[in-house]
C-alpha positions in Angstrom: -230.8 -125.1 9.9 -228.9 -125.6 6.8 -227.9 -128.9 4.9 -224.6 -130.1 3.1 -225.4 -128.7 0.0 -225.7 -125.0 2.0 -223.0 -125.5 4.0 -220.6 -126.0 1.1 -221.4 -123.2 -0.8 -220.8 -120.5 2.4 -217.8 -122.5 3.1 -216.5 -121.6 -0.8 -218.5 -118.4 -1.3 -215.2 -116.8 -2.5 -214.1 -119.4 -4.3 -213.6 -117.8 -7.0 -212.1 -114.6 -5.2 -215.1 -112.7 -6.2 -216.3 -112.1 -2.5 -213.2 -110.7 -0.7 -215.4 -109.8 2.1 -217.2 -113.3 3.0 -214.2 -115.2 2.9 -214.9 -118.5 5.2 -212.2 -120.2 7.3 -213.6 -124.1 8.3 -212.2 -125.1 12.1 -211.7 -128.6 13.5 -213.3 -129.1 17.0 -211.6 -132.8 17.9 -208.9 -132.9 20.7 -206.6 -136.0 21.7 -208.9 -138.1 23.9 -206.2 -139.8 25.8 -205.6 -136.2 27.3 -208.5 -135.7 29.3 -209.9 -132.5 30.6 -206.5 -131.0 30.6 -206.3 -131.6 26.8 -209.6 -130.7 26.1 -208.8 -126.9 27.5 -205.8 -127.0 26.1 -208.1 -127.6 23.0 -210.1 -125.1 23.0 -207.8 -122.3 23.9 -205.8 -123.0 20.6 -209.1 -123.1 18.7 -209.8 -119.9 20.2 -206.2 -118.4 18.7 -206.9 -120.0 15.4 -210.6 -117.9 15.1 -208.2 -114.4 16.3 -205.5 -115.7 13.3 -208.4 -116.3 11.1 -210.4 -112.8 11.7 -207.1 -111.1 11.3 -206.6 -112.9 8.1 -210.1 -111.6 6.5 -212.3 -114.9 7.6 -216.0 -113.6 8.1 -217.3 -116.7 8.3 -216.4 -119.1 10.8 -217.3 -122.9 10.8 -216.7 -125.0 14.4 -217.0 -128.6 12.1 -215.9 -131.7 14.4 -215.7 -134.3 11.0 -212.8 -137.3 10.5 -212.9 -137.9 14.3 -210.7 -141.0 14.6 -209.4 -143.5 17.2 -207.3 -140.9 18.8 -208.8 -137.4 18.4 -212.8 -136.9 19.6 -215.3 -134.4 18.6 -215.3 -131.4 21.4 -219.2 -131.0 22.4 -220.5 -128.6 20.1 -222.3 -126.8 22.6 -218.6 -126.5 24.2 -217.2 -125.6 21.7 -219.5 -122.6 20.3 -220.1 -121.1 23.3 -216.2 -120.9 24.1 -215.3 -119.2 21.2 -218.5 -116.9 21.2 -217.1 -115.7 24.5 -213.8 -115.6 23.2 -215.3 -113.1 20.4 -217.3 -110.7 22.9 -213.9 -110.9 25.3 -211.7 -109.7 22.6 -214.1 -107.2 20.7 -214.6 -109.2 17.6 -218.2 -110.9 17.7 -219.6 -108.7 15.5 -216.9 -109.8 13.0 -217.9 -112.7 12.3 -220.4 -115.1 11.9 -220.4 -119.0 13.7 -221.8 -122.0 11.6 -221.5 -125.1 13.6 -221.4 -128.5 11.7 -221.8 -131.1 14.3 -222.7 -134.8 14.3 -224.4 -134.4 18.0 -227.2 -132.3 17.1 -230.2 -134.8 17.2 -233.4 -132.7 18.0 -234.9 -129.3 18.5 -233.1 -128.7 22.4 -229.9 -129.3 20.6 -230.2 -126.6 18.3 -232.0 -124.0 20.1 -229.2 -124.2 22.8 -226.5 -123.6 19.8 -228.3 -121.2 18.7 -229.1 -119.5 22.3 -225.2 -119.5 22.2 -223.9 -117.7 19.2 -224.5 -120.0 16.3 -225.8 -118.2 13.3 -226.5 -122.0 11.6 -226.4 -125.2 12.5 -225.3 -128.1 10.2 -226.5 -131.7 11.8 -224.6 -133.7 9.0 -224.9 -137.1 11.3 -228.8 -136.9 11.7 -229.4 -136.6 8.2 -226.8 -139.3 7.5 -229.1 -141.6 9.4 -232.3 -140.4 8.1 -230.6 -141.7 4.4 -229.7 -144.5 6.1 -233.2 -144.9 7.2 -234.6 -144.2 3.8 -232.4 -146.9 2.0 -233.2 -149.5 4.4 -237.1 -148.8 4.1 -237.8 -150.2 7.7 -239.0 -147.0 9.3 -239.1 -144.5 6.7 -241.4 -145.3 3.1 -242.8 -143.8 -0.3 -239.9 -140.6 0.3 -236.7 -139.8 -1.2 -233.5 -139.6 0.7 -233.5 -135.5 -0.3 -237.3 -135.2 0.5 -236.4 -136.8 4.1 -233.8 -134.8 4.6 -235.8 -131.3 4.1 -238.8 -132.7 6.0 -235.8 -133.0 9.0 -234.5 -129.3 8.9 -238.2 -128.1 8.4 -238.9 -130.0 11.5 -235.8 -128.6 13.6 -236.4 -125.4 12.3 -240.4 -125.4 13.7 -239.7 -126.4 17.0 -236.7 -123.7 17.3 -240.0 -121.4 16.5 -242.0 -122.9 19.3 -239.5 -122.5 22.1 -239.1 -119.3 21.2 -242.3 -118.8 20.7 -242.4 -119.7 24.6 -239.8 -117.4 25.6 -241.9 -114.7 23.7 -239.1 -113.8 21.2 -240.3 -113.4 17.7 -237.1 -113.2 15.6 -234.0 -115.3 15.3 -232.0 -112.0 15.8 -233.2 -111.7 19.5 -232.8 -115.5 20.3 -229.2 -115.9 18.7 -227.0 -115.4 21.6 -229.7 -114.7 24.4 -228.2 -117.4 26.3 -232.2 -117.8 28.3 -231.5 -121.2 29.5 -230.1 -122.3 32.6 -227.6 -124.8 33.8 -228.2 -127.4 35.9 -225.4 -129.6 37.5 -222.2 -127.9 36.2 -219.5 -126.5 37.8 -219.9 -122.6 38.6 -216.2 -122.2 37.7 -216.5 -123.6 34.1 -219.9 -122.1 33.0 -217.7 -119.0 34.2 -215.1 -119.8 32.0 -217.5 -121.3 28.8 -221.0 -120.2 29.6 -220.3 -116.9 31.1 -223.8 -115.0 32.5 -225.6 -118.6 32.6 -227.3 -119.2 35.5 -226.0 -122.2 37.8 -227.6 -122.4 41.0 -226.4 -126.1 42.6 -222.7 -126.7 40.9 -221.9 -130.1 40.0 -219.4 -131.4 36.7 -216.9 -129.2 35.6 -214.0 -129.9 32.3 -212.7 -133.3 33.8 -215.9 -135.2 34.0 -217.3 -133.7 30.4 -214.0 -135.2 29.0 -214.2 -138.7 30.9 -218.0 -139.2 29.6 -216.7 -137.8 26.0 -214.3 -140.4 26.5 -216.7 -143.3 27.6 -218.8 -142.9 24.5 -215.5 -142.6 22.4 -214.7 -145.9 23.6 -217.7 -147.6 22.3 -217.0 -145.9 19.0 -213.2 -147.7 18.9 -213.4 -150.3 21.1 -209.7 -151.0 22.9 -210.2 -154.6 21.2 -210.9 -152.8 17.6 -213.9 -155.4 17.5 -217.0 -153.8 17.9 -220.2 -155.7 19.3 -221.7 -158.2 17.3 -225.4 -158.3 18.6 -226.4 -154.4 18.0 -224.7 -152.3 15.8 -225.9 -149.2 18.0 -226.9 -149.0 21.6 -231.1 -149.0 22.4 -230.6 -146.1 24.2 -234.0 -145.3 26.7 -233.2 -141.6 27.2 -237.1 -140.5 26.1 -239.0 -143.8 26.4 -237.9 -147.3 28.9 -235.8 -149.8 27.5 -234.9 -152.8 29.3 -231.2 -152.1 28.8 -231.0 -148.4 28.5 -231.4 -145.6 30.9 -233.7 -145.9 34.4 -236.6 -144.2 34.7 -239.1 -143.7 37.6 -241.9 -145.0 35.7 -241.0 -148.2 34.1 -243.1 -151.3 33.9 -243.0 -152.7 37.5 -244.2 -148.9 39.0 -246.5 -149.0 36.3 -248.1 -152.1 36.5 -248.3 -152.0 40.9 -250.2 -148.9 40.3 -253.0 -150.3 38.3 -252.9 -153.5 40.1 -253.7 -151.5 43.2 -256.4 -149.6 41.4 -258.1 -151.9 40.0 -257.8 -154.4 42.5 -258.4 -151.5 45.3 -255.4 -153.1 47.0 -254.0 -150.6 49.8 -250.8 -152.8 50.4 -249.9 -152.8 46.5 -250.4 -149.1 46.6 -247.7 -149.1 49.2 -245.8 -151.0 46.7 -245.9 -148.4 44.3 -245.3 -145.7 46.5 -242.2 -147.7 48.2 -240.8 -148.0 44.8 -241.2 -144.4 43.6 -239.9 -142.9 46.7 -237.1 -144.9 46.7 -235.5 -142.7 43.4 -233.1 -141.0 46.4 -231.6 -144.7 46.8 -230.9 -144.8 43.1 -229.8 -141.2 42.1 -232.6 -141.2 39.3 -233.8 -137.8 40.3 -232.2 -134.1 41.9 -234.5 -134.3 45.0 -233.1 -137.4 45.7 -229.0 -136.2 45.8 -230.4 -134.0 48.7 -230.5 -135.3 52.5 -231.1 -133.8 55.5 -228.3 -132.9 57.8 -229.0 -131.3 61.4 -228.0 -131.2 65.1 -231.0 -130.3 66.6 -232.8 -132.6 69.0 -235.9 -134.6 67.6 -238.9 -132.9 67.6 -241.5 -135.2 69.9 -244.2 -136.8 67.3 -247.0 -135.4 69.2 -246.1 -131.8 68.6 -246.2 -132.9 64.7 -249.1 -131.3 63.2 -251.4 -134.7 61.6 -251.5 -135.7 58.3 -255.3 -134.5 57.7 -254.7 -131.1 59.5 -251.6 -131.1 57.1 -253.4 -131.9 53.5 -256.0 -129.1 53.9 -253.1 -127.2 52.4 -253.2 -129.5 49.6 -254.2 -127.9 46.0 -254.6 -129.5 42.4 -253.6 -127.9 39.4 -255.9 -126.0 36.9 -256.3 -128.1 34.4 -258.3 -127.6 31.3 -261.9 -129.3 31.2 -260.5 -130.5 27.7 -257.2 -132.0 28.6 -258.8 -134.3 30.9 -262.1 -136.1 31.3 -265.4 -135.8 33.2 -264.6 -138.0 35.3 -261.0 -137.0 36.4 -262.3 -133.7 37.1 -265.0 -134.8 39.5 -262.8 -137.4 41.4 -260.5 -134.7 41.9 -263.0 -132.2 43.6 -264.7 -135.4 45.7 -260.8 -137.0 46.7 -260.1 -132.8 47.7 -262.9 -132.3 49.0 -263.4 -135.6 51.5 -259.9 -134.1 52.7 -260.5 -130.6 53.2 -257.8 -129.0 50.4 -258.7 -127.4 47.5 -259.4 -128.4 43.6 -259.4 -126.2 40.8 -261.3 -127.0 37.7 -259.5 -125.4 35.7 -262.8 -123.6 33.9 -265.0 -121.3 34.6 -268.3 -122.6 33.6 -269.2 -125.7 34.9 -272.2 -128.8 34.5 -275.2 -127.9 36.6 -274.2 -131.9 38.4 -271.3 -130.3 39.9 -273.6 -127.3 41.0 -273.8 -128.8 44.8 -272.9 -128.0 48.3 -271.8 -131.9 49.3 -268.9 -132.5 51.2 -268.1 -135.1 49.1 -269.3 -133.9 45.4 -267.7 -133.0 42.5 -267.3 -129.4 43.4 -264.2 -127.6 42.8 -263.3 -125.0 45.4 -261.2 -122.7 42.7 -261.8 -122.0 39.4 -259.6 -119.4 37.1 -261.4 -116.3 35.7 -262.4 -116.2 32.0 -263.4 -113.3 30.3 -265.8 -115.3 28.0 -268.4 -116.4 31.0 -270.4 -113.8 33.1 -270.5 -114.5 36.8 -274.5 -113.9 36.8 -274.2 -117.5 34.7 -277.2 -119.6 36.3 -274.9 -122.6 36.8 -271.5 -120.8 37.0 -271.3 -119.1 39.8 -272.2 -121.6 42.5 -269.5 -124.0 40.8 -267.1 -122.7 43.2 -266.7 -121.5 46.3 -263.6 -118.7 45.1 -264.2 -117.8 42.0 -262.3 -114.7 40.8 -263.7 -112.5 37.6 -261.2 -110.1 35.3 -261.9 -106.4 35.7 -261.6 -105.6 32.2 -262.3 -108.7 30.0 -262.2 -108.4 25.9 -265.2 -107.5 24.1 -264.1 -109.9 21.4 -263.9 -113.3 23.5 -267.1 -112.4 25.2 -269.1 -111.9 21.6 -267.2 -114.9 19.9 -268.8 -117.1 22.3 -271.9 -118.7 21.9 -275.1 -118.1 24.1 -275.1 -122.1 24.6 -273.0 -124.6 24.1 -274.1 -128.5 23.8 -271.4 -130.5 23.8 -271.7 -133.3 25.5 -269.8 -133.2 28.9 -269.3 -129.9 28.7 -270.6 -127.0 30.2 -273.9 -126.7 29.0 -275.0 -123.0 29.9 -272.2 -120.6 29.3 -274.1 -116.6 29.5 -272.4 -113.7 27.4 -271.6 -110.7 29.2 -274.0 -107.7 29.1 -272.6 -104.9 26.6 -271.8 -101.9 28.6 -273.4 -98.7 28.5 -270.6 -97.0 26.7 -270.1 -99.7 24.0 -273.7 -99.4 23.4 -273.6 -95.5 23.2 -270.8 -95.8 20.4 -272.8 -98.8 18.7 -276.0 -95.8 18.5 -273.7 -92.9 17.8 -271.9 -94.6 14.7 -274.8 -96.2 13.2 -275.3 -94.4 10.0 -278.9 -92.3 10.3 -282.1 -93.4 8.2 -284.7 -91.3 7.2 -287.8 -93.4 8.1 -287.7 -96.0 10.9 -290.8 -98.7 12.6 -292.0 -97.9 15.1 -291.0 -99.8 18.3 -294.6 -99.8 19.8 -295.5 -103.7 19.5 -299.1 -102.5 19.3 -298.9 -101.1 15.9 -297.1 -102.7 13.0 -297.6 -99.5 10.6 -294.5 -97.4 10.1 -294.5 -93.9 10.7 -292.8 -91.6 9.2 -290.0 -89.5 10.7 -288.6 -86.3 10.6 -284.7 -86.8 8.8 -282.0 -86.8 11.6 -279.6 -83.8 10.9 
C-alpha cells in the first residue's frame, strides 16, 4: 500500500535520467463506455501492446492508473485490468521484467487489495479512498482530533494489516509468495473469460462473462453522468447496504421483518410466527438473494410415494452442531444446544474438552454434549471430563508445553472448574533426573527424620 506522495516519486524515479534502469511508464485503464464489452476487450488488448511497446522501450515499472475518467471514457475494473496484462506478461515471457503498480479509485477495503495483489500487483495506490477519508476529516462528522495526513496513514496501515491476516490464513508468510498466487476462486463468471483474464482460477458454476461486466460498469457510470447532466438533489452519494441493511440499498436475508418474526416467536413462544420466519427465509430462491436459491430441481422420474419417505425424527438423528468455543458463546447456548440435540436424537459438540460437573449427567434431555474435540491441555482421567461426553477423542502425542502452561484449577465463573494436567511420562521424567546438575549433600526423603545425612559425592 503506497500513497500519492510514493506513487509519484516511483513514477519520476529517473527524472532526472540518473536511474536508466527504473525508468516508469504510467498507463490509462478507461475505455469508451458507449462500446460495451466489445470495446472493453478491444481495450484491454491495446493496453496490453502499449506494456510490450513500453518494456521494449526500457519501462521497468508499470502503472495501470484509471484517473480523468470523464462522461465518455470509464475506468476498466482494476482487478480486470491487472490481471489481463499480468497474463499478458507470463504469455509473452516478460513478467519478470517488470513490475505492476495499480492506482485505482475502486479499491475500498482489504478483499480489494489482496485480490490485486493475488494477481500480480506489486502496489496498490487507492487514491479515491483516501480522497474521501480527507473529505471526511474536513467535514469533522465522522472523523475528529486527526489530521488529514495522520488519517490517511492510519488507512494504508489498516489495508496493509488485513492483507497480513488473509494471508496469514492462507499460511503464507511473505508478500513474495502471495503476489501472484492467484488462491482465490471465482464464483459466477464465465469459464471462457477467467480463461482469457484469470487464467488457472478456479470456476466451478460459470455465470457473467465481458458483456455483462461492461453493462454494470456502465450502470454505475450512468449515475456518475447522468444522461440529464443533473445529478440527484437529495443524496450526493448512494446509501449503499452491501455490509449492513439499508432501507434503500441492497436485500439481505436478515433484515428487520426476519429479524423481528424471529424474536417475536421466541419470546412470545409463538409456533405460527416461527413459521413466519422460516416462510420468509426460505423464500431467498423466489428473490435470487442467495446461490442455493438459482438451483431447482429438474427430473423425470415418477414421485416417490410419501410413506416410503424416511420421517423427519428418524431424519434429524443425523443432525450435528458445530464446535464452538465455550468462550464464543454462553452457558446457556451451550446447554440448550445439547438438551434441543439431545430431545432429538443428533449430536452436539461442545466445542471443549473440559466441561461443568452440571453437565456431567446421563439425562435424555440434559445439557450433555455427545462430541467434544480433543485438547492436549486436559487429561481424560479428569474427574468431570471424561463423562462430559459420550465420544470423546484424546491426541496421541499432545505438547508438553500446553499441558504445563495450564493451571491445575481454574475458577472462572461458568467455566470449567476442574481441568487435571497430564501425568509427565516416564521418559521426560528420566531426562528431568539425568540433567539435573548433581549436589554433594541431599535430605533425606524419609518423612520420619528431618536430619540430613550426608552423602557420598556423585561422580
Amino acid at each position: 500500500m503506497i500513497d500519492n506522495d510514493e506513487l509519484a516519486k516511483l513514477i519520476h524515479i529517473n527524472a532526472d535520467g540518473d536511474m536508466p534502469g527504473m525508468k516508469a511508464a504510467t498507463l490509462s485503464g478507461l475505455y469508451r463506455v458507449s462500446g460495451g464489452g466489445d470495446a472493453l476487450a478491444a481495450r484491454i488488448e491495446a493496453i496490453c501492446g502499449e506494456v510490450d511497446a513500453a518494456i521494449e522501450d526500457g519501462a521497468r515499472l508499470i502503472v495501470l492508473s484509471d484517473r480523468h475518467s470523464d462522461a465518455e471514457h470509464a475506468p476498466i475494473p482494476s482487478l480486470l485490468l491487472t490481471s489481463a496484462v499480468h497474463h499478458h506478461l507470463i504469455r509473452t515471457k516478460q513478467r519478470t521484467q517488470v513490475g505492476l503498480l495499480v492506482e485505482a479509485g475502486d479499491v475500498r477495503e482489504v478483499h480489494h487489495v489482496a485480490l490485486l495483489i493475488g494477481y500480480g500487483a506489486a502496489a496498490v495506490n487507492p487514491y479515491l479512498a483516501m480522497e474521501s477519508v480527507e473529505d471526511l476529516v474536513r467535514a469533522g462528522t465522522f472523523i475528529q482530533d486527526v489530521d488529514a495526513e495522520q488519517a490517511i496513514r492510519n488507512l494504508i496501515y489498516a489495508l496493509g494489516k488485513g492483507v497480513l491476516k488473509v494471508m496469514s490464513k492462507m499460511g503464507i508468510s511473505t508478500v513474495a509468495s502471495y503476489r501472484g498466487a492467484q488462491v482465490f476462486e471465482a464464483v459466477g463468471l464465465d469459464e471462457a473469460f477467467v480463461a482469457t483474464y484469470f487464467n488457472g482460477t478456479a470456476t466451478k458454476i460459470g455465470g457473467a462473462g465481458l458483456d455483462v461486466i461492461a453493462k454494470e460498469v456502465a450502470a454505475r457510470h450512468t449515475k456518475a453522468y447522468p444522461a440529464s447532466g443533473i445529478a440527484a438533489s437529495h443524496r450526493a452519494l448512494e446509501i449503499g447496504g452491501e455490509y449492513q441493511w439499508r432501507r434503500e440499498g441492497e436485500p439481505h436475508l436478515f433484515d428487520p421483518e426476519t429479524v423481528f418474526r424471529l424474536q417475536h416467536a421466541t419470546r412470545n413462544r409463538r409456533y405460527d410466527i416461527f413459521k413466519q420466519y422460516t416462510d420468509r427465509v426460505n423464500e431467498q430462491s423466489e428473490r435470487l438473494m442467495t446461490l442455493r436459491g438459482l438451483f431447482g430441481f429438474t427430473s423425470d422420474r415418477a414421485p416417490i410415494p410419501v410413506d416410503e419417505v424416511e420421517p423427519a425424527s428418524e431424519i434429524v438423528k443425523r443432525f450435528s452442531t458445530g464446535a464452538m468455543s465455550y468462550g464464543s458463546i454462553s452457558r446457556e447456548a451451550h446447554e440448550t444446544l445439547a438438551i434441543a440435540m439431545n430431545r432429538l436424537g443428533g449430536k452436539s459438540n461442545t466445542g471443549e474438552a473440559a466441561r461443568t460437573r452440571s453437565a456431567c449427567t446421563t439425562r435424555s434431555a440434559a445439557p450433555r454434549s455427545s462430541r467434544s474435540p480433543p485438547a492436549a491441555s486436559v487429561s481424560p482421567a479428569s474427574t468431570w471430563s471424561t463423562p462430559t461426553t459420550s465420544r470423546s477423542r484424546w491426541p496421541r502425542a499432545p505438547s508438553p508445553v500446553r499441558a504445563a502452561s495450564c493451571p491445575a484449577t481454574r475458577s472462572t465463573r461458568g467455566s470449567p472448574r476442574r481441568v487435571t494436567r497430564r501425568p509427565a511420562s516416564a521418559s521426560s521424567r528420566r531426562r528431568r533426573t539425568t540433567t539435573s546438575t548433581p549436589s554433594k549433600t541431599s535430605r533425606s526423603s524419609s518423612t520420619t527424620s528431618r536430619t540430613p545425612t550426608r552423602r557420598p559425592a556423585s561422580t
